[in-house]
ChimeraX commands (.cxc) that place a marker at each C-alpha (Angstrom):
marker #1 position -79.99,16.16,34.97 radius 0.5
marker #1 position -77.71,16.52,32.62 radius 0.5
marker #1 position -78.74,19.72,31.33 radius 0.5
marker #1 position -78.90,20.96,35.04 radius 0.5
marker #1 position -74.97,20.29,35.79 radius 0.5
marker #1 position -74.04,21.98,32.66 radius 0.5
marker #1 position -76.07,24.96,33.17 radius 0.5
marker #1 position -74.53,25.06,36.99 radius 0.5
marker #1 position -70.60,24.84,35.16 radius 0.5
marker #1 position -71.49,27.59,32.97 radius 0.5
marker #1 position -72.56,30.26,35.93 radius 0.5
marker #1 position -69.82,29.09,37.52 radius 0.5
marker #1 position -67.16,30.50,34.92 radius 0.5
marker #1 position -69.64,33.25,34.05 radius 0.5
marker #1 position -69.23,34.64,37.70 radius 0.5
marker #1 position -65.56,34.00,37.48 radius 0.5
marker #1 position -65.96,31.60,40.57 radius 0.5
marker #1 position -62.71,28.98,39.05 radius 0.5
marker #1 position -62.08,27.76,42.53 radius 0.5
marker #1 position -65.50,26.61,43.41 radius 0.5
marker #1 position -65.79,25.59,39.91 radius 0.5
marker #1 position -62.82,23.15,40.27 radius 0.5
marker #1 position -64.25,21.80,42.99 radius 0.5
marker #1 position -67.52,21.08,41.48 radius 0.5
marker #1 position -65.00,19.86,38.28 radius 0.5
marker #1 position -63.79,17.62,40.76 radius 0.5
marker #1 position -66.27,16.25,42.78 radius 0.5
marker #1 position -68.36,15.29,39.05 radius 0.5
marker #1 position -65.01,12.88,38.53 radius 0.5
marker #1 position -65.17,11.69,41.75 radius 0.5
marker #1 position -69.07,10.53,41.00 radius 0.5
marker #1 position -68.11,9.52,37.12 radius 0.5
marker #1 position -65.56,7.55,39.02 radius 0.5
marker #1 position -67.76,6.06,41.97 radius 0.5
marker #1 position -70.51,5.14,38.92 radius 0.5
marker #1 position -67.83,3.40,37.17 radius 0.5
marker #1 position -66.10,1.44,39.99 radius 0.5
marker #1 position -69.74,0.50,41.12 radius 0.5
marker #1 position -70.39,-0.74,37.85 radius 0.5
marker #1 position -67.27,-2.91,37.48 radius 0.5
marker #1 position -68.16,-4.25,40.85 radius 0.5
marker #1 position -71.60,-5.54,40.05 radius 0.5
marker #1 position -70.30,-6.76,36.42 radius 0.5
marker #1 position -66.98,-8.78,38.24 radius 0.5
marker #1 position -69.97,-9.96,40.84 radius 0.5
marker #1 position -72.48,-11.29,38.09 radius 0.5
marker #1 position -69.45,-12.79,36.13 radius 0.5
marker #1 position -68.12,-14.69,39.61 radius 0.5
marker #1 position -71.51,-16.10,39.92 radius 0.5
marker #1 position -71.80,-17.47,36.44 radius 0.5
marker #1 position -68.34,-18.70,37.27 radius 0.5
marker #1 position -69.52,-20.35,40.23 radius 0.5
marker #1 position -72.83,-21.45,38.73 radius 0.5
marker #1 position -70.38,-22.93,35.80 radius 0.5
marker #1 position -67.97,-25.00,38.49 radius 0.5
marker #1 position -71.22,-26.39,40.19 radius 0.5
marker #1 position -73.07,-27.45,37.17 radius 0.5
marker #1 position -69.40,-29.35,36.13 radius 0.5
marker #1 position -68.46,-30.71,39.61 radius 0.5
marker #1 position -71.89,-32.32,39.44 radius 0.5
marker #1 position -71.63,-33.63,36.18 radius 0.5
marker #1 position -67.79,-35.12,36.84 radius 0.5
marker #1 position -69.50,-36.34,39.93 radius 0.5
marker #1 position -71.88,-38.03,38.79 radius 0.5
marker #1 position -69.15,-39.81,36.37 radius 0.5
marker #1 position -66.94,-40.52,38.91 radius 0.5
marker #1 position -69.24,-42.80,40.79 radius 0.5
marker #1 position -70.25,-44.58,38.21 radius 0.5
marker #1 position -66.82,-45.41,37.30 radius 0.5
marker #1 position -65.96,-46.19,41.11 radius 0.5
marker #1 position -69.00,-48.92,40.80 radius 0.5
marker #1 position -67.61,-50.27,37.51 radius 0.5
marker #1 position -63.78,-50.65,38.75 radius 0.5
marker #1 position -65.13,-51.87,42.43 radius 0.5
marker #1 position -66.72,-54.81,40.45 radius 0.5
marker #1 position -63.64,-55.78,38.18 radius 0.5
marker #1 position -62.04,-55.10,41.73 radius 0.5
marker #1 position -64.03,-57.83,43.01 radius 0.5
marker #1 position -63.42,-60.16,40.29 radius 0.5
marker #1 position -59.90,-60.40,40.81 radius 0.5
marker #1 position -60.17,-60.61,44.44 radius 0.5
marker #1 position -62.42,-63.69,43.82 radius 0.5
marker #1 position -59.60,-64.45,41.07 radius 0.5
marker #1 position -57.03,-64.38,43.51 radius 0.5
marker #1 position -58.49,-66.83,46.31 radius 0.5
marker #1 position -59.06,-69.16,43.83 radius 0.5
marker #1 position -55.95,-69.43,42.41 radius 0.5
marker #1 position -54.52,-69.75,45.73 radius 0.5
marker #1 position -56.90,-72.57,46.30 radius 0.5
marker #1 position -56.11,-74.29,43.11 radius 0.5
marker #1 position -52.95,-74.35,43.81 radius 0.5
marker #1 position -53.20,-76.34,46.84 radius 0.5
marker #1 position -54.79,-78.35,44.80 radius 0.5
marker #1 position -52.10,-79.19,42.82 radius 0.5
marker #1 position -49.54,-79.19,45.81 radius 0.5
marker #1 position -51.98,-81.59,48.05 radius 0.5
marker #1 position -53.82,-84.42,45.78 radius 0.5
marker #1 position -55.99,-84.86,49.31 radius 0.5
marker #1 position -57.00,-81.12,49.69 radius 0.5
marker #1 position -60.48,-80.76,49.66 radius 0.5
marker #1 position -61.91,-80.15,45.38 radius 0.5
marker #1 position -65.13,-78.16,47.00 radius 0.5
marker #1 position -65.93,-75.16,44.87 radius 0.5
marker #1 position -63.39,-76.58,42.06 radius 0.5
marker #1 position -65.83,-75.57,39.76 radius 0.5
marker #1 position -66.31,-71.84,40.77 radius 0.5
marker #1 position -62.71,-71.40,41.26 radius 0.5
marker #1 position -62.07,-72.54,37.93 radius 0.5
marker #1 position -64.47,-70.17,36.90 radius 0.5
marker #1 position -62.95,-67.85,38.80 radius 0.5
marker #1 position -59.47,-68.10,37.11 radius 0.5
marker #1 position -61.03,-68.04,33.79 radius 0.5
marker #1 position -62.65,-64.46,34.36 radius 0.5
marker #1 position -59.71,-63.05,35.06 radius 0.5
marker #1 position -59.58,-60.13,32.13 radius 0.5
marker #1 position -60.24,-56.77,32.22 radius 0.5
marker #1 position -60.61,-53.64,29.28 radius 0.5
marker #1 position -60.26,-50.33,31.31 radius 0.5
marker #1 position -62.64,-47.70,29.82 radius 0.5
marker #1 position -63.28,-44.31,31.33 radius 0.5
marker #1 position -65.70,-41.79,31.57 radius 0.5
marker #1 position -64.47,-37.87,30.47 radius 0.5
marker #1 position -67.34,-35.94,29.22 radius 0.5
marker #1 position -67.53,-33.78,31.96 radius 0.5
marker #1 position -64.22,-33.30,32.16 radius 0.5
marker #1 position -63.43,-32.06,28.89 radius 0.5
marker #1 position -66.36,-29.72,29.00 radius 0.5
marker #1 position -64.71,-28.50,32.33 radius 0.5
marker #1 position -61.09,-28.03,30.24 radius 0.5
marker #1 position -62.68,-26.08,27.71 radius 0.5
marker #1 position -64.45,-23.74,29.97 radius 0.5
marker #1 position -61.48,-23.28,31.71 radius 0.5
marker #1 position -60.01,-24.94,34.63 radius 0.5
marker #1 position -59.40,-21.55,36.58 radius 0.5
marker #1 position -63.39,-22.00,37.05 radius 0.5
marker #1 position -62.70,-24.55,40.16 radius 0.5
marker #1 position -61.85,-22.17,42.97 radius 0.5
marker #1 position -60.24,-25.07,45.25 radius 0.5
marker #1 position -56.70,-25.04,44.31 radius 0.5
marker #1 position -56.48,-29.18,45.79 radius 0.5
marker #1 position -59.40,-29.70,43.82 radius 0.5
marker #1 position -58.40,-28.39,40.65 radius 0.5
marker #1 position -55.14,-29.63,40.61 radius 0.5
marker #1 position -56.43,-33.45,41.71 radius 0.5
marker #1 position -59.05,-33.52,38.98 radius 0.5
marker #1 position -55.97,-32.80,36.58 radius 0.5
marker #1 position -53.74,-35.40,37.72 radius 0.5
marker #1 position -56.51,-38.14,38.12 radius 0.5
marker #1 position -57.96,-37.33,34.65 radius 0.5
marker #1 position -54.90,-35.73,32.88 radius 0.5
marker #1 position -52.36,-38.04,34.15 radius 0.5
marker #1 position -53.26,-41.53,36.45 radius 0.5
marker #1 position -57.04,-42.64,34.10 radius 0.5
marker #1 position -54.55,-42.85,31.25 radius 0.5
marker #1 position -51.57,-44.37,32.57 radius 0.5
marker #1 position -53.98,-47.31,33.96 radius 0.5
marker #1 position -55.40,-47.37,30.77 radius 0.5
marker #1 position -52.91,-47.99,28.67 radius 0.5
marker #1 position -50.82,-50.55,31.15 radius 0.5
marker #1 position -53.96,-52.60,31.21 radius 0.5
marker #1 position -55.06,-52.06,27.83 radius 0.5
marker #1 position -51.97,-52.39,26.13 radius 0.5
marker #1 position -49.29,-54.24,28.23 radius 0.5
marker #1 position -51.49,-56.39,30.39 radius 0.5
marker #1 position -53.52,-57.35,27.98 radius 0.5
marker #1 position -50.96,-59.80,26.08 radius 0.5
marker #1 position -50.83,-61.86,29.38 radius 0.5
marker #1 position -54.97,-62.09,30.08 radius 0.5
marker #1 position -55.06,-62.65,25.97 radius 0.5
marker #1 position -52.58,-65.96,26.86 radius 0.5
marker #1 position -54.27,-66.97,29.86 radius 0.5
marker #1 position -57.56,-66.92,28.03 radius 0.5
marker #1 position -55.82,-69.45,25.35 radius 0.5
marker #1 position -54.27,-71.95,27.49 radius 0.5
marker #1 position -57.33,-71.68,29.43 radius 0.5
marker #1 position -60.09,-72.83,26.69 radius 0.5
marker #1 position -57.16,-75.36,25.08 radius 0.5
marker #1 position -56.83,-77.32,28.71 radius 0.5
marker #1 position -60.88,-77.23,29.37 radius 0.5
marker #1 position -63.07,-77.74,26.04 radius 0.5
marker #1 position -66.15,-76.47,25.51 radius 0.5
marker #1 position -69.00,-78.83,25.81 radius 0.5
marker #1 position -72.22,-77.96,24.78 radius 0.5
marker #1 position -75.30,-79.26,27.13 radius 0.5
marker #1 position -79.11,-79.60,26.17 radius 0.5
marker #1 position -80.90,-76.85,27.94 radius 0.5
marker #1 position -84.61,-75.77,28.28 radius 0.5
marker #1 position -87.07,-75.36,25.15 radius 0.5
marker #1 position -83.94,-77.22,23.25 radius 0.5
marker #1 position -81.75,-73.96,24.01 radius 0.5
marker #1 position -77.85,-75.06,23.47 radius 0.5
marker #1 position -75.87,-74.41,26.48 radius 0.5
marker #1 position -72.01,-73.67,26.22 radius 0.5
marker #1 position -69.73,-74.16,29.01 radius 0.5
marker #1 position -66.03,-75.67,30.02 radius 0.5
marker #1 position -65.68,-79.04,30.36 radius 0.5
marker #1 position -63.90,-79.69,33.97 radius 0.5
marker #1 position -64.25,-83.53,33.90 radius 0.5
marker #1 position -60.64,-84.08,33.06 radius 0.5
marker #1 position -59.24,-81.27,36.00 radius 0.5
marker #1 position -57.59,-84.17,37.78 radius 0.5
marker #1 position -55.39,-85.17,34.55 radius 0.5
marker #1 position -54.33,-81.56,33.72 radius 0.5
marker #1 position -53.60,-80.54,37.30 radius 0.5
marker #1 position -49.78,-81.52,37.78 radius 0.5
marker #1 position -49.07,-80.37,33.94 radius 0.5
marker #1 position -46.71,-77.70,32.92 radius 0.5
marker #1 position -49.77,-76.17,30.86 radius 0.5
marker #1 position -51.85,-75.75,33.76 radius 0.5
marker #1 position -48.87,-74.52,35.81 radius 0.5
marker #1 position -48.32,-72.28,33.55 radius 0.5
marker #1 position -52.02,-71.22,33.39 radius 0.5
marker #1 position -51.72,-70.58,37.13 radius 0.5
marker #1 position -48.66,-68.23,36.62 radius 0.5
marker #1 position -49.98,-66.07,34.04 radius 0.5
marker #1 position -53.09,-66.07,35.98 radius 0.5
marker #1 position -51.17,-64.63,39.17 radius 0.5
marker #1 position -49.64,-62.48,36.96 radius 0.5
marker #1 position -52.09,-60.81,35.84 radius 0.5
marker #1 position -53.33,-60.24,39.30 radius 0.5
marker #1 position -50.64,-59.17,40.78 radius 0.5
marker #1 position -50.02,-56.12,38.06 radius 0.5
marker #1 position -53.31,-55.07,37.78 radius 0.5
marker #1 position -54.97,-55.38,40.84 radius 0.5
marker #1 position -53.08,-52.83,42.45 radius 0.5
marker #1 position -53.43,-49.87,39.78 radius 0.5
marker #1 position -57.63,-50.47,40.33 radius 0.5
marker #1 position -57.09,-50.07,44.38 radius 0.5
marker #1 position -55.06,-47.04,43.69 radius 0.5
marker #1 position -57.19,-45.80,40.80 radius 0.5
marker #1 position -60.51,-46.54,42.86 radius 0.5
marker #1 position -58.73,-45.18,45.60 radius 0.5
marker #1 position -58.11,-41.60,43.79 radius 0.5
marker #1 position -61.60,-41.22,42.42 radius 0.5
marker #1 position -62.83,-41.78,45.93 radius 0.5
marker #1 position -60.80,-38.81,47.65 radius 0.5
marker #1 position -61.70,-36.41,44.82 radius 0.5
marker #1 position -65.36,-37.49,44.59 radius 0.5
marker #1 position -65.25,-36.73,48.53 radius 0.5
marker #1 position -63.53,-32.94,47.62 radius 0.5
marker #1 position -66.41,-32.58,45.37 radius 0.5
marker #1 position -69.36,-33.11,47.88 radius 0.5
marker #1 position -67.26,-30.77,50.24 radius 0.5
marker #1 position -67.14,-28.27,47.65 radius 0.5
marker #1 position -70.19,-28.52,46.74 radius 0.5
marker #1 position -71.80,-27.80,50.05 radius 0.5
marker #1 position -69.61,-24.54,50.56 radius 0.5
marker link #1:1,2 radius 0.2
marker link #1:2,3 radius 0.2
marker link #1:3,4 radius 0.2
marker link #1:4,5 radius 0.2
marker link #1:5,6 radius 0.2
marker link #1:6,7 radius 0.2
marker link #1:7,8 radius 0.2
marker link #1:8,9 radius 0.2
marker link #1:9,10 radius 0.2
marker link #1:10,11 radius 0.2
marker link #1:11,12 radius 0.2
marker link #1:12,13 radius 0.2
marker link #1:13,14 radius 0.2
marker link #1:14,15 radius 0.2
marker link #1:15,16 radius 0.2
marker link #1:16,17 radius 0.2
marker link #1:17,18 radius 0.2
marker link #1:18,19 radius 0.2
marker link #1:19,20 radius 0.2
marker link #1:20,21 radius 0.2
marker link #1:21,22 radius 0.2
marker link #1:22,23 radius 0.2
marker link #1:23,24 radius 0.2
marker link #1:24,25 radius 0.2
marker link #1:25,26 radius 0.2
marker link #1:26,27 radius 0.2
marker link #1:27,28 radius 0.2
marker link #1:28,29 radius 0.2
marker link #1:29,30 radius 0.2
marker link #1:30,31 radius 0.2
marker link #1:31,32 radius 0.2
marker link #1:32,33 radius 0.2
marker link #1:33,34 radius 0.2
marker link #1:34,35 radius 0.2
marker link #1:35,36 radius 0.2
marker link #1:36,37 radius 0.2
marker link #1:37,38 radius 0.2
marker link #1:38,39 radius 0.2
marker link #1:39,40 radius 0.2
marker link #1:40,41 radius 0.2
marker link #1:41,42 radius 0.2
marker link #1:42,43 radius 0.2
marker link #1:43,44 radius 0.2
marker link #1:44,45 radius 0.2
marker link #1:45,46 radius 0.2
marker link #1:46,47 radius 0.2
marker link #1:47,48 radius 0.2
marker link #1:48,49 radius 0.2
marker link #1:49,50 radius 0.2
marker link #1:50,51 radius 0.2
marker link #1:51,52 radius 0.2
marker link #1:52,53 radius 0.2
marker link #1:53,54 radius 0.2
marker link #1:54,55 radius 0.2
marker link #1:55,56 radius 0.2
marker link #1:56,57 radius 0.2
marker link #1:57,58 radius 0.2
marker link #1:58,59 radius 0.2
marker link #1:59,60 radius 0.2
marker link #1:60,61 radius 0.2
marker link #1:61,62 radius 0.2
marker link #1:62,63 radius 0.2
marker link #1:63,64 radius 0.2
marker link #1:64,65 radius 0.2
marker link #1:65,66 radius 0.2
marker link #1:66,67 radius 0.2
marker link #1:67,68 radius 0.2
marker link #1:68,69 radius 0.2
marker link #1:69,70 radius 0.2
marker link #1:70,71 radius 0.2
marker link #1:71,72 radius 0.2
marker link #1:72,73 radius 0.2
marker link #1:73,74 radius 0.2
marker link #1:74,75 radius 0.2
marker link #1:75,76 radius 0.2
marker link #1:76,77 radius 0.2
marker link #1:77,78 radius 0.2
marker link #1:78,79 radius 0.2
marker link #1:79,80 radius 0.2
marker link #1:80,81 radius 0.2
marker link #1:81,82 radius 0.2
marker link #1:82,83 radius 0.2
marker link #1:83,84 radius 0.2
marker link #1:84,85 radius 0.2
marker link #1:85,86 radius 0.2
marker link #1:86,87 radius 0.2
marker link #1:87,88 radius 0.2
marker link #1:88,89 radius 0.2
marker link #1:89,90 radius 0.2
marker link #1:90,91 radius 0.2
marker link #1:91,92 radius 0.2
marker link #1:92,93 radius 0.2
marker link #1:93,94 radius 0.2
marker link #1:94,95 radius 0.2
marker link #1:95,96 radius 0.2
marker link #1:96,97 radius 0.2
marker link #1:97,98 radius 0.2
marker link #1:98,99 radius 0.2
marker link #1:99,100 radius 0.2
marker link #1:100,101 radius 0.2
marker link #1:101,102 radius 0.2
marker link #1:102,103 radius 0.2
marker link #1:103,104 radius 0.2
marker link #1:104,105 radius 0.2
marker link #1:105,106 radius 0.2
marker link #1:106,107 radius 0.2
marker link #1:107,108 radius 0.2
marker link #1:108,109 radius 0.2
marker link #1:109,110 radius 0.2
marker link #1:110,111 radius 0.2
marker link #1:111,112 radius 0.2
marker link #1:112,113 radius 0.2
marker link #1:113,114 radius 0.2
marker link #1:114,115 radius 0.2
marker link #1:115,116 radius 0.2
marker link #1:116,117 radius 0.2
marker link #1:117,118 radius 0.2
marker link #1:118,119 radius 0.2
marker link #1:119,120 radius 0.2
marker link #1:120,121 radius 0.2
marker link #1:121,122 radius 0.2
marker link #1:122,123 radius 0.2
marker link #1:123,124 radius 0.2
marker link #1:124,125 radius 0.2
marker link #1:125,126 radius 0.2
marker link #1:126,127 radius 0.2
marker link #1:127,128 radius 0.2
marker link #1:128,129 radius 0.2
marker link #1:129,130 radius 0.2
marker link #1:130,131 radius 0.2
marker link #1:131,132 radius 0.2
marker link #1:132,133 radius 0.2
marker link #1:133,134 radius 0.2
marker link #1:134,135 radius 0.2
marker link #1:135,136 radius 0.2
marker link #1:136,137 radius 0.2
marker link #1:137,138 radius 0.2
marker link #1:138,139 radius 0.2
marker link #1:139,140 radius 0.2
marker link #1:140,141 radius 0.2
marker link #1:141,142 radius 0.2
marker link #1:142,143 radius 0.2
marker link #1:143,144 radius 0.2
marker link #1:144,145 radius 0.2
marker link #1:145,146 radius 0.2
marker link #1:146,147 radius 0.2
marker link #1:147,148 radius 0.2
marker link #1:148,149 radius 0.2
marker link #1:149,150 radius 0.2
marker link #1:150,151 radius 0.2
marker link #1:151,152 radius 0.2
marker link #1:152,153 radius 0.2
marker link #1:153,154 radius 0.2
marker link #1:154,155 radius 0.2
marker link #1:155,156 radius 0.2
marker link #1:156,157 radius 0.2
marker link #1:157,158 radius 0.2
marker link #1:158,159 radius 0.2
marker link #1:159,160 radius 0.2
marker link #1:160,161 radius 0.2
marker link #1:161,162 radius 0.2
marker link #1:162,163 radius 0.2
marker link #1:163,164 radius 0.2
marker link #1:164,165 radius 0.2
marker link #1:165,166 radius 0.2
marker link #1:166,167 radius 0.2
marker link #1:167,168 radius 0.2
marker link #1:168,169 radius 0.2
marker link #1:169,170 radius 0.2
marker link #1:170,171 radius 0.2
marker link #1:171,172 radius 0.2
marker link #1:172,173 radius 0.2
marker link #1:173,174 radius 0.2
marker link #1:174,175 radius 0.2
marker link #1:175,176 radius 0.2
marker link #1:176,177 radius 0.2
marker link #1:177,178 radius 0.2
marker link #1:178,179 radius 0.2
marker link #1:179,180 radius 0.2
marker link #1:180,181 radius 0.2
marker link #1:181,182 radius 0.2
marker link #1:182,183 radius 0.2
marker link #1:183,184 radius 0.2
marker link #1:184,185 radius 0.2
marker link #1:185,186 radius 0.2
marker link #1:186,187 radius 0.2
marker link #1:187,188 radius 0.2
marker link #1:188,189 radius 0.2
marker link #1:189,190 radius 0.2
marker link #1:190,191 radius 0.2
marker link #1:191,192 radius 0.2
marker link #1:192,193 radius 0.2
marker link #1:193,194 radius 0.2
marker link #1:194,195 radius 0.2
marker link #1:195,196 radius 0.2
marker link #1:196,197 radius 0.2
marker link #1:197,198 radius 0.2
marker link #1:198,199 radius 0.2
marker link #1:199,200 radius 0.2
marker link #1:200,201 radius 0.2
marker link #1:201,202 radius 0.2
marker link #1:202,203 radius 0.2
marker link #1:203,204 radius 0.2
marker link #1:204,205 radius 0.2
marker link #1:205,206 radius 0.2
marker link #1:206,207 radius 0.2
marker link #1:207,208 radius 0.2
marker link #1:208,209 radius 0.2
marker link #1:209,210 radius 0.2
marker link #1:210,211 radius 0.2
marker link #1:211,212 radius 0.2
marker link #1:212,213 radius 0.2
marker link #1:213,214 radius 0.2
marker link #1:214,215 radius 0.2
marker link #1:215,216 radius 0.2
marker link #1:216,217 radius 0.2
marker link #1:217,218 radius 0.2
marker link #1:218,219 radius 0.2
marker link #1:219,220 radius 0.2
marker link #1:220,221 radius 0.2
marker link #1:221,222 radius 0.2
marker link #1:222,223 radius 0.2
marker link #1:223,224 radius 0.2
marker link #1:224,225 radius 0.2
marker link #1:225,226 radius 0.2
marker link #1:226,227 radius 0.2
marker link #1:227,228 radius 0.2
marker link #1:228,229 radius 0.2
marker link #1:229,230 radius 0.2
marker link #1:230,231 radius 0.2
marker link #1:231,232 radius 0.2
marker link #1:232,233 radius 0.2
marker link #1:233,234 radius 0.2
marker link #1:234,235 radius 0.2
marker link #1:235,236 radius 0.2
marker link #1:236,237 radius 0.2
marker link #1:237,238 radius 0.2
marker link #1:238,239 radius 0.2
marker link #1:239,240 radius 0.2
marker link #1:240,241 radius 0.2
marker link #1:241,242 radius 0.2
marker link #1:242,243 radius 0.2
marker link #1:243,244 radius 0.2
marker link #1:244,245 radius 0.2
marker link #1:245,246 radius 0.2
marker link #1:246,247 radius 0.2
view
């Protein structure tokens, strides 16, 4: 083919023909040109679909992460939510001698389980960073992922895992100095160890167990909100993801 066009050029100038051959010149750029834009079209098509093949495989993983962590901060959710009725209830308690002591055991409990260590998941993430964030086409999306990850994971993270933590660390002191541990006979001669609640009725109108209801409320009140807001955020992006995922 090759040999054809260059053949055709040379009669061309041999027969003195410039204008038709200028045209012919011409038109073989045109084609070079067509070949090469046609080219860079199917090369900037296969590269947007390993781009797109790339998001997917990412969105998936981060997906995948995301719920997990939305199960794991919906139960330490829970557990201050539980933590919170009680100590409402136990403070009645120690307002009203006559108000009911039902559940006094599992709201005890309750107010001793009040800690939390906030871990997160970023695997995905990271490998998402490195491969380049311009990968996620969704500009909402994109820039969401980045402020939950980025930004919001590690301001909860180190609030509860650094300035919080003080306050649960006291809580958990006062706690296991007003109840002792007392160890109970169990099956096959297996020692059980729990809290001894038998003397809830002397310790009630103390300052120490006052005080173990304040830093129990405190506690609460700080940290519960940053998991609704956290659990919050990781629900709206997981729902971008499915969206974007089904586009």
């Amino acid at each position: 083919m090759i040999s054809f066009f260059r053949k055709f050029r040379q009669k061309l100038l041999t027969q003195n023909r410039v204008t038709r051959y200028l045209i012919y010149a011409l038109g073989e750029i045109f084609l070079v040109v067509i070949g090469i834009l046609i080219a860079l079209q199917i090369n900037n098509w296969n590269e947007s679909r390993k781009d797109r093949a790339f998001e997917l495989e990412m969105l998936s993983e981060i997906n995948r992460e995301l719920l997990s962590e939305i199960e794991d901060k919906q139960v330490a959710l829970n557990i201050f939510n539980r933590a919170e009725r009680s100590l409402n209830e136990l403070l009645k308690m120690r307002i009203d001698d006559e108000y009911s002591r039902d559940s006094l055991e599992q709201h005890l409990n309750n107010l001793g389980s009040i800690g939390l260590f906030f871990p997160y998941s970023d695997g995905a993430y990271e490998a998402l960073k490195s491969g380049g964030f311009d990968k996620i086409q969704n500009e909402k999306l994109r820039n969401d992922l980045i402020r939950l990850y980025s930004y919001n994971f590690k301001l909860v993270s180190i609030y509860v895992n650094e300035l919080a933590r003080p306050e649960m660390i006291e809580k958990f002191e006062l706690f296991y100095q007003i109840f002792p541990q007392k160890l109970t006979p169990g099956p096959e001669g297996v020692i059980i160890e729990s809290l001894d609640y038998s003397n809830f009725e002397e310790v009630i109108h103390t300052d120490e167990f006052m005080e173990l209801i304040k830093l129990g409320n405190n506690v609460v009140s700080s940290v519960k909100p940053r998991l609704i807001g956290i659990i919050r955020q990781m629900n709206e992006v997981q729902s971008l993801i499915e969206i974007e995922k089904l586009n």
